[in-house]
SESE-335276 format. One record per residue (C-alpha): residue number from 0; residue in one letter; x, y, z. Coordinates in nm, 3 decimals, always signed. Layout:
N
(NUM, "a", (X, Y, Z));
...
//
This chain:
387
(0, "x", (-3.028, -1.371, -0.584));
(1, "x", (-2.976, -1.016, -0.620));
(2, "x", (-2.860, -0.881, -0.925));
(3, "x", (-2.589, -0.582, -0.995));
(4, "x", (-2.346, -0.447, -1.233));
(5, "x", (-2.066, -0.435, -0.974));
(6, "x", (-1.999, -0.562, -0.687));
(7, "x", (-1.717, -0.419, -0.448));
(8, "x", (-1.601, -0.625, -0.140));
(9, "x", (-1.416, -0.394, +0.114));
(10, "x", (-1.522, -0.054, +0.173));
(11, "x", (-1.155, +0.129, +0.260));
(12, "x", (-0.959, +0.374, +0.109));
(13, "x", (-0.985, +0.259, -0.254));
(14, "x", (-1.283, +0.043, -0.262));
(15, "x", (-1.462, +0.314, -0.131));
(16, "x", (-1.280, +0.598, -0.321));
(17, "x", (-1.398, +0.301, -0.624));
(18, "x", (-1.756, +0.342, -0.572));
(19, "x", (-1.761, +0.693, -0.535));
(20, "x", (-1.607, +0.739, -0.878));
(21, "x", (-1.877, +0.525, -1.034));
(22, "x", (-2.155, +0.766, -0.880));
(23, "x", (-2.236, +0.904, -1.214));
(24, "x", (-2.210, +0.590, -1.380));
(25, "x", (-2.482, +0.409, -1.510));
(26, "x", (-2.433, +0.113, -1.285));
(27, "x", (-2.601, -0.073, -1.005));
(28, "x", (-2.283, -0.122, -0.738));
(29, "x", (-2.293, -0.357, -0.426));
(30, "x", (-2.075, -0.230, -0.164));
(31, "x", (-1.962, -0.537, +0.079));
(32, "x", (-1.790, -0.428, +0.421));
(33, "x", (-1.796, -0.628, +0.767));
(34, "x", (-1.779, -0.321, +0.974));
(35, "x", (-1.796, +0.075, +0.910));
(36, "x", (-1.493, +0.282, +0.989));
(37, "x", (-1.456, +0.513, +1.336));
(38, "x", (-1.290, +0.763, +1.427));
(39, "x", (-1.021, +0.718, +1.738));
(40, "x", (-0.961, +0.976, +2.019));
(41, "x", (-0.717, +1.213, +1.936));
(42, "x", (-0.503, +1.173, +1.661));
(43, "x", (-0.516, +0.857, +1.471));
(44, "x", (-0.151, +0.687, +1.449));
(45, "x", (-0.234, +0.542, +1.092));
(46, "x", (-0.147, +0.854, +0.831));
(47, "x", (-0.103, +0.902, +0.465));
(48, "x", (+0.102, +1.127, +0.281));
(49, "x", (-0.170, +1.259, -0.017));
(50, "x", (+0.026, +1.333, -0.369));
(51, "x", (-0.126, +1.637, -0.535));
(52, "x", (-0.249, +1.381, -0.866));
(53, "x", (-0.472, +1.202, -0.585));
(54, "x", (-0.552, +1.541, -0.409));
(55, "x", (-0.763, +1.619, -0.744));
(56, "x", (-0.852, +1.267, -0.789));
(57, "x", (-1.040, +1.266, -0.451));
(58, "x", (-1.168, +1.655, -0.520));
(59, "x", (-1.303, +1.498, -0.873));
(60, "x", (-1.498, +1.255, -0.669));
(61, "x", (-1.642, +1.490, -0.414));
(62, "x", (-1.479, +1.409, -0.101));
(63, "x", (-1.174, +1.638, -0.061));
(64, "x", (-1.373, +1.944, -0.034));
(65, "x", (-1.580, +1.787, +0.283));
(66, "x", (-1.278, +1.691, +0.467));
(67, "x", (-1.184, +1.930, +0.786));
(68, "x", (-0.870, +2.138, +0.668));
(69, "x", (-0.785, +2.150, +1.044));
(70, "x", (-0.662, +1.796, +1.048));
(71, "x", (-0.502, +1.813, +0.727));
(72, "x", (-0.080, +1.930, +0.673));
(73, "x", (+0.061, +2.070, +0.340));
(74, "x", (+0.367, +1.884, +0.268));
(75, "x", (+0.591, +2.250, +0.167));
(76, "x", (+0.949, +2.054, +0.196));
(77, "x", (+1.122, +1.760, +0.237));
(78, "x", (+1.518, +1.693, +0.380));
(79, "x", (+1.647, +1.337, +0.350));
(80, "x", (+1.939, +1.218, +0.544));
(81, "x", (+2.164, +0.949, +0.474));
(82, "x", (+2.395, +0.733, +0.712));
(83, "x", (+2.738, +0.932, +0.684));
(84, "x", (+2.665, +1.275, +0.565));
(85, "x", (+2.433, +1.220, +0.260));
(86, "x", (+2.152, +1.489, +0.225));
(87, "x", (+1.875, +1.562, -0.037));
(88, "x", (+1.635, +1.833, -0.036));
(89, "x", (+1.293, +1.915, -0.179));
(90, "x", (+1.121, +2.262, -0.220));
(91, "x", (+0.781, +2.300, -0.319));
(92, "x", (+0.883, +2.676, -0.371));
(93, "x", (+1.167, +2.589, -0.606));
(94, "x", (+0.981, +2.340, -0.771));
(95, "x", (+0.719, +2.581, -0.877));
(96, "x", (+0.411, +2.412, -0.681));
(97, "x", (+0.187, +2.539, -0.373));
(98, "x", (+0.283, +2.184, -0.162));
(99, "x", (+0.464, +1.848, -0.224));
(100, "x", (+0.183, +1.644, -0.124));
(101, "x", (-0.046, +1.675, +0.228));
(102, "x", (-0.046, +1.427, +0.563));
(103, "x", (-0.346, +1.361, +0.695));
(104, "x", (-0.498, +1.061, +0.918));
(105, "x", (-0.661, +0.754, +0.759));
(106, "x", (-0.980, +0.750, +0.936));
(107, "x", (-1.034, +1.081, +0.852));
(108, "x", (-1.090, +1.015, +0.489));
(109, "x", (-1.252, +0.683, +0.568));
(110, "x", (-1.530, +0.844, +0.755));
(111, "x", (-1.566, +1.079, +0.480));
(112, "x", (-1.592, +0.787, +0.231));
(113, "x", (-1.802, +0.592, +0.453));
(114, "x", (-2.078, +0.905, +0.500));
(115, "x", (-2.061, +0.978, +0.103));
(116, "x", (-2.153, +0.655, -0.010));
(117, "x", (-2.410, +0.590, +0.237));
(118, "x", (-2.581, +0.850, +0.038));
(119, "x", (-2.480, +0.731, -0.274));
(120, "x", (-2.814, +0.663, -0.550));
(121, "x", (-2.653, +0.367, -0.733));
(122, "x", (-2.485, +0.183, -0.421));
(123, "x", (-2.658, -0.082, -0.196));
(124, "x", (-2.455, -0.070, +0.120));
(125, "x", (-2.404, -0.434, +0.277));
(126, "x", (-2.235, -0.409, +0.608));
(127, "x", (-2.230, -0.535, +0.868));
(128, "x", (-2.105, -0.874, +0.594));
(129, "x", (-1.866, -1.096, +0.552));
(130, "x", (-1.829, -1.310, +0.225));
(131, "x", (-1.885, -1.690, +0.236));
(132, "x", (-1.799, -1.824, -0.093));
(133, "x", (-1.729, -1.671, -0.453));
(134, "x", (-1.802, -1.883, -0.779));
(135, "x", (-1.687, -1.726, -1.091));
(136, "x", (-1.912, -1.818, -1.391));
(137, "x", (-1.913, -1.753, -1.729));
(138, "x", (-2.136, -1.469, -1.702));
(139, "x", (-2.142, -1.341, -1.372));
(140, "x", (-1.967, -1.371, -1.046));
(141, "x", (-2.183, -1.507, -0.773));
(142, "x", (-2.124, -1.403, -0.451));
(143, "x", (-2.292, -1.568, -0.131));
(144, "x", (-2.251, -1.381, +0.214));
(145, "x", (-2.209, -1.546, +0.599));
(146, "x", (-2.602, -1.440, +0.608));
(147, "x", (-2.730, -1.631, +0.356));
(148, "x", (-2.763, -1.312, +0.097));
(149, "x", (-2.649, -1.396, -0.264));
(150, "x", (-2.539, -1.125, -0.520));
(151, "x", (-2.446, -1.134, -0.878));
(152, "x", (-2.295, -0.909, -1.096));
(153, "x", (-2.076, -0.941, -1.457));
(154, "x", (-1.806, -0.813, -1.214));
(155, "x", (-1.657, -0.829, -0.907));
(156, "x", (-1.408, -0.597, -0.762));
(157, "x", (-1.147, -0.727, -0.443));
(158, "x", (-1.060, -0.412, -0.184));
(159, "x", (-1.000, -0.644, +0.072));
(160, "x", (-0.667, -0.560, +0.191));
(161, "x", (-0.361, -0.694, +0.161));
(162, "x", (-0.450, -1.063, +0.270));
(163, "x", (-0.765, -1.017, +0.056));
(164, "x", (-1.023, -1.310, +0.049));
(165, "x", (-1.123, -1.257, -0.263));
(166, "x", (-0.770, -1.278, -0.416));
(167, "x", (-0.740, -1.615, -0.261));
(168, "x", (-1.076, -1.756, -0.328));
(169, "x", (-1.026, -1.647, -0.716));
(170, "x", (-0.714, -1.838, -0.687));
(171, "x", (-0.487, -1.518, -0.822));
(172, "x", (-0.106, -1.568, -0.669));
(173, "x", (+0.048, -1.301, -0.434));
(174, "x", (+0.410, -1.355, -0.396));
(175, "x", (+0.528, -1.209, -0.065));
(176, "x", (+0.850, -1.127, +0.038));
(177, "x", (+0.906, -1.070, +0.414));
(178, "x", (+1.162, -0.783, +0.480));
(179, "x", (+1.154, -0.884, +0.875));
(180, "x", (+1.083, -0.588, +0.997));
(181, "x", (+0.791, -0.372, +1.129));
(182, "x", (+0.706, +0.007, +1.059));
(183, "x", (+0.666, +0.176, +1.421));
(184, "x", (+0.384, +0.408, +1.430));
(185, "x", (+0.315, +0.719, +1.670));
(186, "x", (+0.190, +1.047, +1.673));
(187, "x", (+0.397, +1.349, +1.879));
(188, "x", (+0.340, +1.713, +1.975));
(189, "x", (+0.716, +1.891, +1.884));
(190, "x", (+0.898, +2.147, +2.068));
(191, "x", (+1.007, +2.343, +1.760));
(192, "x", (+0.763, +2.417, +1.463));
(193, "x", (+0.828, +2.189, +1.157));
(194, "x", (+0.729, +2.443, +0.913));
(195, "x", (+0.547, +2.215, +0.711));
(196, "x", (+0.850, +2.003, +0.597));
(197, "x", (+0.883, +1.636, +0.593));
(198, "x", (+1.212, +1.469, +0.713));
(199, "x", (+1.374, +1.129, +0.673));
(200, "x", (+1.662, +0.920, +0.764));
(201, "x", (+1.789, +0.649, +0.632));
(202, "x", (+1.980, +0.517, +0.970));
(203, "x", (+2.181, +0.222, +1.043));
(204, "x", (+1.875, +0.024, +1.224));
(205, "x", (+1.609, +0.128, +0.936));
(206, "x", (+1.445, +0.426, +0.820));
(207, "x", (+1.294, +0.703, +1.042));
(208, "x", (+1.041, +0.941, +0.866));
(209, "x", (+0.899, +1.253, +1.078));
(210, "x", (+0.566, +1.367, +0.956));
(211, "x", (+0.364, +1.699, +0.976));
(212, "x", (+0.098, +1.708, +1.108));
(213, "x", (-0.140, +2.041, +1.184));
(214, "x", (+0.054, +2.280, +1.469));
(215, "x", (+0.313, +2.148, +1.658));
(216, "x", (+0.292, +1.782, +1.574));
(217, "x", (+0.389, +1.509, +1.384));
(218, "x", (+0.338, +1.135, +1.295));
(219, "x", (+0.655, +0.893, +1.272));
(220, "x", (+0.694, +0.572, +1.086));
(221, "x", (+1.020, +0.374, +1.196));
(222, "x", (+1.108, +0.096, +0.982));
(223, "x", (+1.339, -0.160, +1.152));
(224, "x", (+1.435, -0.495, +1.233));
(225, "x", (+1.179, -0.723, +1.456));
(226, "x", (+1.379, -0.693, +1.755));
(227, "x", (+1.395, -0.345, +1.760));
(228, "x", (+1.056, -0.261, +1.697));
(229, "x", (+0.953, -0.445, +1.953));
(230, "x", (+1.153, -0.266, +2.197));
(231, "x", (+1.077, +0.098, +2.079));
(232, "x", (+0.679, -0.051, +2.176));
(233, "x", (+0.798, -0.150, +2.484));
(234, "x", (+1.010, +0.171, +2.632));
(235, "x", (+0.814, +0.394, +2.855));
(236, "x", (+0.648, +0.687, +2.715));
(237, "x", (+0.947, +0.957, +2.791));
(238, "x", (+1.203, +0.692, +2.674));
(239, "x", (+1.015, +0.639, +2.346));
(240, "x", (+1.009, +1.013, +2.255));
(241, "x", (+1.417, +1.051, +2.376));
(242, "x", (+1.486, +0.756, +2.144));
(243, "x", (+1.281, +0.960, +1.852));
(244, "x", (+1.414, +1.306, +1.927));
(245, "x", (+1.768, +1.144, +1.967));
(246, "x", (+1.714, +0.963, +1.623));
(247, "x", (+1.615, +1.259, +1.443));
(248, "x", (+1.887, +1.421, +1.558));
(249, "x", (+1.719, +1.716, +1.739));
(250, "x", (+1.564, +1.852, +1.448));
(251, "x", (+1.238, +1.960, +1.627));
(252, "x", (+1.344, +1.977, +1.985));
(253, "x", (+1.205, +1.750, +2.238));
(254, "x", (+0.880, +1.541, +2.186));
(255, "x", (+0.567, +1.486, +2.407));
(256, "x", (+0.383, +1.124, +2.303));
(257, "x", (+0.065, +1.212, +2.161));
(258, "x", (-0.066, +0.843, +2.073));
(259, "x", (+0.144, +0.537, +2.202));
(260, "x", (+0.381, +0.329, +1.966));
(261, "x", (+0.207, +0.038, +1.719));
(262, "x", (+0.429, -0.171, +1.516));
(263, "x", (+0.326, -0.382, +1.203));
(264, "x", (+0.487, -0.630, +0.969));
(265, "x", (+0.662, -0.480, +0.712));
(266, "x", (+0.662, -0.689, +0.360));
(267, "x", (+0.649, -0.684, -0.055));
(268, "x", (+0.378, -0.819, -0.198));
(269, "x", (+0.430, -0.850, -0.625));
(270, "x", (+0.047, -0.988, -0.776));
(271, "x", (+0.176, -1.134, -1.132));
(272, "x", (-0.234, -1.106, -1.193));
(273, "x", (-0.466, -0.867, -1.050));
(274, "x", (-0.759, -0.939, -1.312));
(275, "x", (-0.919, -1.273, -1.420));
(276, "x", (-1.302, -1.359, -1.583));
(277, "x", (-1.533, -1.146, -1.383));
(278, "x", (-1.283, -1.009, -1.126));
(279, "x", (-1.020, -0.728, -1.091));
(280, "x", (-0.857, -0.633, -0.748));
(281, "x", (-0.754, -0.288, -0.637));
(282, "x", (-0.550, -0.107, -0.388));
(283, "x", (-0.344, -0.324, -0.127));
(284, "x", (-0.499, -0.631, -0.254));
(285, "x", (-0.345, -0.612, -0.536));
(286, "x", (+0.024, -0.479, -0.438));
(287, "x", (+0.205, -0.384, -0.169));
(288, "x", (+0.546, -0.179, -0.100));
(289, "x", (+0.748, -0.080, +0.139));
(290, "x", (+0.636, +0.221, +0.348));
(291, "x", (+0.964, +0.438, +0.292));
(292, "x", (+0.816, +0.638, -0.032));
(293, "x", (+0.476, +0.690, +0.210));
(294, "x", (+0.320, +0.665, -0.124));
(295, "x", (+0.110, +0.322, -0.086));
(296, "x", (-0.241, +0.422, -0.053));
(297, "x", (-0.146, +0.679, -0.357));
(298, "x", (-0.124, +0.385, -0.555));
(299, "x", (-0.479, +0.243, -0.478));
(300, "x", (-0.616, +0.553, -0.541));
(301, "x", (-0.471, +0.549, -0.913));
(302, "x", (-0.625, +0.203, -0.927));
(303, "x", (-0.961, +0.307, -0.838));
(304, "x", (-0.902, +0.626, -1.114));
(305, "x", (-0.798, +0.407, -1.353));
(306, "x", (-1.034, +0.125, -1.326));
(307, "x", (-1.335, +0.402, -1.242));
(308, "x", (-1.290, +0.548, -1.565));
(309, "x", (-1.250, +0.197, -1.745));
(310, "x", (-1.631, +0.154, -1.621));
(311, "x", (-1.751, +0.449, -1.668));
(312, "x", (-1.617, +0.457, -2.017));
(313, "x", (-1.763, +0.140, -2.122));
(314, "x", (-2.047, +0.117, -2.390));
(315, "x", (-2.414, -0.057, -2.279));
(316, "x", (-2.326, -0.352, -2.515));
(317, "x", (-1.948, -0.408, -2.348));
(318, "x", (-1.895, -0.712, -2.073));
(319, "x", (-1.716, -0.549, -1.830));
(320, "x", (-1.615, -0.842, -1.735));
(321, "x", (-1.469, -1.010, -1.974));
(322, "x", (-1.073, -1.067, -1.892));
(323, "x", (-0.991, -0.871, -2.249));
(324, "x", (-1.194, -0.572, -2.143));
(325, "x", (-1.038, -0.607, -1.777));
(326, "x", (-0.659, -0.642, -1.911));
(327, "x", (-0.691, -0.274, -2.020));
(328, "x", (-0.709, -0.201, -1.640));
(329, "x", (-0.396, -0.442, -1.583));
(330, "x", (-0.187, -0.333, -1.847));
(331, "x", (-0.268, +0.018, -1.732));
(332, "x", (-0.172, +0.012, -1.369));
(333, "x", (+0.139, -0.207, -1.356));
(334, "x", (+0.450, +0.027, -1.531));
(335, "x", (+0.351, +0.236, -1.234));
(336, "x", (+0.338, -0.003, -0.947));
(337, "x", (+0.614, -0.182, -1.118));
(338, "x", (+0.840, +0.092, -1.096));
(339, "x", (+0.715, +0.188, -0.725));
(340, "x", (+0.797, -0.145, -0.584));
(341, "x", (+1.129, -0.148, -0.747));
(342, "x", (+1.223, +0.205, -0.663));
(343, "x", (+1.137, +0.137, -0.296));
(344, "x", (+1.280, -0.203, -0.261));
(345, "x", (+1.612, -0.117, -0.445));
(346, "x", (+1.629, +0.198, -0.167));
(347, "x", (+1.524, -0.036, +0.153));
(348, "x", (+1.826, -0.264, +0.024));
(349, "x", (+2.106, -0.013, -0.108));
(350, "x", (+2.086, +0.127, +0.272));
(351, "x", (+2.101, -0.150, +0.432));
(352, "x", (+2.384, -0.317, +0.294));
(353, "x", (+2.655, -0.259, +0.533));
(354, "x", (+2.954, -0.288, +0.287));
(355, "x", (+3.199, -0.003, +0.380));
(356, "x", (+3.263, +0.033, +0.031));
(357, "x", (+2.900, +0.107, -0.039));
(358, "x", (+2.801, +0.385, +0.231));
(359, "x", (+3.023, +0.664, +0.119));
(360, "x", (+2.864, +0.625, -0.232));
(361, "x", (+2.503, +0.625, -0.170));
(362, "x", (+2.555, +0.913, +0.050));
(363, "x", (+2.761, +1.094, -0.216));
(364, "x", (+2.480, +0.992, -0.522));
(365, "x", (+2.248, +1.231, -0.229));
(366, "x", (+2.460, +1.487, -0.250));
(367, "x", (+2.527, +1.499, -0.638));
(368, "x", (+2.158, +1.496, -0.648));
(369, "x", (+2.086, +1.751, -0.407));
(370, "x", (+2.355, +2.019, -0.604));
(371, "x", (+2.193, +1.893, -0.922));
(372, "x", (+1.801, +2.122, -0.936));
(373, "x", (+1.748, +2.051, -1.313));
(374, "x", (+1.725, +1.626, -1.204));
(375, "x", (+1.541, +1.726, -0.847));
(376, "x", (+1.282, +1.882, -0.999));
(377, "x", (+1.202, +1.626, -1.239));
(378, "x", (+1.189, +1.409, -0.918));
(379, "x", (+0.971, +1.588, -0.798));
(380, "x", (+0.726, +1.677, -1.089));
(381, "x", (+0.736, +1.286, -1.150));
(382, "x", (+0.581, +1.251, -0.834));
(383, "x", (+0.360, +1.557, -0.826));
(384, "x", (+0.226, +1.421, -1.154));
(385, "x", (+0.224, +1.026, -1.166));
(386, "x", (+0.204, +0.921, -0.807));
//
């Protein structure tokens, strides 16, 4: 048996960004990952939009400042579009800031993750592994791998993703709500510069989101029904980008397919307990939200901040994981998430209700908004700030 004072299992976004927060930290980490990321051809499909809070999170951790600027997009403004006339807008100029927030690919900052804590001093890398069973005593969880291996630690941290083993094998409930629909994914070169802002509609068959990316291109994210988002993945390539273009009313010209369409499921996932004795789960294992707000990985990131500095914090003589010592880390990160997974549910369902009576006044709360700077810049310094 091989003994540590953490061990991580899943080596993402935030169980990596985890570990590398914990590199000063007098700790002997376990890092537990069945395969190492890669980078695709081209542009990968998957993207992030990066709020400025994580931005220094990840440059306090080391691995913003060895990411390639070329693939990365300042987020400068934002226009949001409702579905009879509504319209919001965001400066980054009028709010006082250098950019909103920044777009760039998943893999990118995987890779990045992946390379720093391969070089880590206090990490033992285990990949390729898969876990096999989990046993939580009273002082130390015991974890045994698909080879045989077995590791121990006082605590044991779940990045597993959204259908996260360890999450089920601790026997911690994940209520899921299925919205049944999928976000479309693609990447496109434009025909007309974006100028760095963001755009989104809320539309009568979902929500369309255009993305920059570096030049003349952008990512999309479509949120809609089943049906349709299986026939946007089926169109041809030219039909696809019409549909977009069309969609997005022509704001960027006409679009040339950069990466071809992927679709996943779309649902809320609420965790009424993301700690327990000798366990505490992090990023999409522990919540997930609609992809309208783009702000998802944002909130693992916190997680790892907040649970990071929990650690780090904690005195030689402390059990870090004992559930009392752990709750900190729970009580910390769920106002926030909370409040994320209402704010983007409530949105998903005030535009899709289809009462007549309803559309004229969630397009005219955009507009008072938008005429209103004094409550749009608190919008936006909220998210600058907490997100």
């Amino acid at each position: 048996m091989q003994q540590f004072d953490l061990i991580i299992v899943g080596g993402g976004l935030a169980g990596a960004s985890l570990a590398l927060a914990l590199r000063d930290a007098r700790l002997r980490i376990a890092l537990v990952e069945s395969q190492p990321p890669r980078r695709p051809d081209g542009w990968d499909a998957r993207i992030y939009a990066i709020s400025p809070a994580n931005k220094d999170f990840l440059d306090a951790i080391g691995a913003w400042r060895h990411l390639d600027e070329t693939r990365i997009a300042p987020i400068r403004a934002m226009q949001i579009f409702g579905d009879q006339g509504g319209k919001l807008g965001f400066s980054a100029y009028e709010t006082g800031v250098p950019e909103l927030g920044c777009i760039l690919e998943s893999s990118l900052m995987a890779c990045e993750f992946w390379e720093s804590v391969k070089r880590q001093s206090n990490l033992t890398l285990f990949c390729p592994a898969r876990p096999a069973s989990l046993e939580c005593r009273h002082d130390a969880a015991v974890l045994q791998l698909t080879n045989g291996t077995v590791l121990a630690a006082p605590l044991l941290v779940g990045a597993d993703g959204r259908d996260s083993w360890v999450r089920q094998s601790a026997g911690l409930a994940a209520i899921n709500t299925s919205y049944g629909e999928k976000g479309v994914v693609a990447n496109f070169s434009t025909g007309q510069p974006h100028r760095h802002c963001a755009f989104q509609w809320f539309r009568d068959d979902g929500v369309l989101a255009y993305l920059p990316l570096p030049g003349n291109r952008i990512s999309i994210v479509w949120s809609t029904n089943d049906a349709h988002a299986d026939e946007l993945c089926t169109l041809s390539p030219q039909a696809f980008c019409d549909r977009v273009a069309a969609a997005g009313e022509q704001v960027l010209g006409d679009l040339e397919l950069l990466t071809p369409p992927a679709a996943f499921p779309l649902r809320l996932m609420r965790v009424p307990q993301t700690v327990a004795p000798r366990l505490a789960l992090v990023g999409d294992a522990a919540h997930g939200i609609h992809p309208l707000s783009g702000h998802g990985i944002n909130l693992g990131f916190q997680d790892a901040r907040e649970l990071a500095g929990l650690l780090a914090a904690a005195q030689p003589w402390q059990d870090i994981g004992e559930q009392r010592f752990l709750q900190r880390y729970q009580r910390a990160r769920r106002e926030e998430t909370v409040l994320m997974q209402t704010t983007t549910d409530s949105l998903r369902r005030l535009f899709k209700e289809s009462s007549p009576g309803l559309r004229p006044l969630r397009n005219l709360g955009l507009n008072v908004t938008n005429g209103l700077p004094f409550i749009k810049n608190a919008l936006v310094r909220y998210a600058l700030g907490a997100l």
